[in-house]
N, C-alpha and C positions, 0 to 999 in steps of 0.2 A: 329270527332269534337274535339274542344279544350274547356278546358271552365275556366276561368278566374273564383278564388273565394275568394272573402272576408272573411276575420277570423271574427272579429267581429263583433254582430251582426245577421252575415252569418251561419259559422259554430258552434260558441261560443256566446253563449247568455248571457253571465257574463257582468258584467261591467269594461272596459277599466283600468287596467293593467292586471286584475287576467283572468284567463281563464275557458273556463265552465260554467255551464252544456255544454256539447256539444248536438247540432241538428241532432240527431242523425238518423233520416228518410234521409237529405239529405246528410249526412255522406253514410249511407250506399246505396245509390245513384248514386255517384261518385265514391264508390269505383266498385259500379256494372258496369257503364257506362267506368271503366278505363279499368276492366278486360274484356270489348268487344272492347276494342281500341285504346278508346278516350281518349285524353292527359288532363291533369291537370293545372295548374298553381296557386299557391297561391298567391293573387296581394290585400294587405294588406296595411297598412300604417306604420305599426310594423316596427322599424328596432333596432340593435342591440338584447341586452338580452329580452326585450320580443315575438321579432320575432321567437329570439331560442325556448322561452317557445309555442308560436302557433304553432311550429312548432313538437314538441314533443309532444305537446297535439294529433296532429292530427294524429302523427305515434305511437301513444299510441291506439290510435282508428281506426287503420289500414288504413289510411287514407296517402299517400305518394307521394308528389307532381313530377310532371316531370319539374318543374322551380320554384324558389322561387323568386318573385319580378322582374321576368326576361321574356325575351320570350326565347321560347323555340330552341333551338341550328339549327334545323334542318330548322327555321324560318329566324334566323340570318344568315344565309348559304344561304337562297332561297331568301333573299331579299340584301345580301351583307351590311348591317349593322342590327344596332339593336336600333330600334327604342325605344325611351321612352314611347311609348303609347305600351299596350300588343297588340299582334294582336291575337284574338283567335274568337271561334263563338257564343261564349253565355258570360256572364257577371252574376252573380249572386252575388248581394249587395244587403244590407236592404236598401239601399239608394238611390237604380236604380231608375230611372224616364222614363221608354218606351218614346220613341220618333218615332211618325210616324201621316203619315194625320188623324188617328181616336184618338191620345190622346189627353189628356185634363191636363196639368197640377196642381199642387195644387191650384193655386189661382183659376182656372178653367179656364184658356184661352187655345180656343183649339191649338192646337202646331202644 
């Protein structure tokens, strides 16, 4: 499986620039799930110096992505470019909104 993860929020429960506390049940999650296979991707909205900094947060926490902001090589290879949307199987944001015939979104119209 691949799984697309948000720094902030997500793995970083600090408020936007500074980093931390890290979430550290689903830190050590991901890193469980990597060492059975599954590919990573950090898909943030961080770019430049504090991308660096989410990014050292998380290899500080053993935590170390197979793409940053990217899809992953073997993706861009099997689909002959590289598309701007990540392609991966799960999505994990404080922001997700499930979309499927049984949800409900916030205002409560079912979706």
């Amino acid at each position: 499986m691949i799984y697309a993860v948000d720094f902030d929020g997500t793995l970083s429960m600090g408020e936007w620039p500074e980093v931390g506390p890290a979430n550290s049940g689903l830190i050590d999650y991901l890193i469980d799930r990597q060492r059975g296979g599954d590919k990573l991707i950090l898909w943030t909205c961080r770019a430049g110096e504090p991308l660096e900094r989410a990014v050292k947060f998380c290899k500080d926490h053993g935590l170390n992505f197979d793409a940053v902001n990217d899809n992953l090589p073997e993706t861009i290879e099997k689909y002959g470019s590289n598309s701007r949307k990540i392609t991966c199987d799960v999505y994990l944001d404080d922001r997700a909104c499930r979309v499927d015939g049984a949800a409900t979104d916030i205002l409560g119209y079912t979706l």
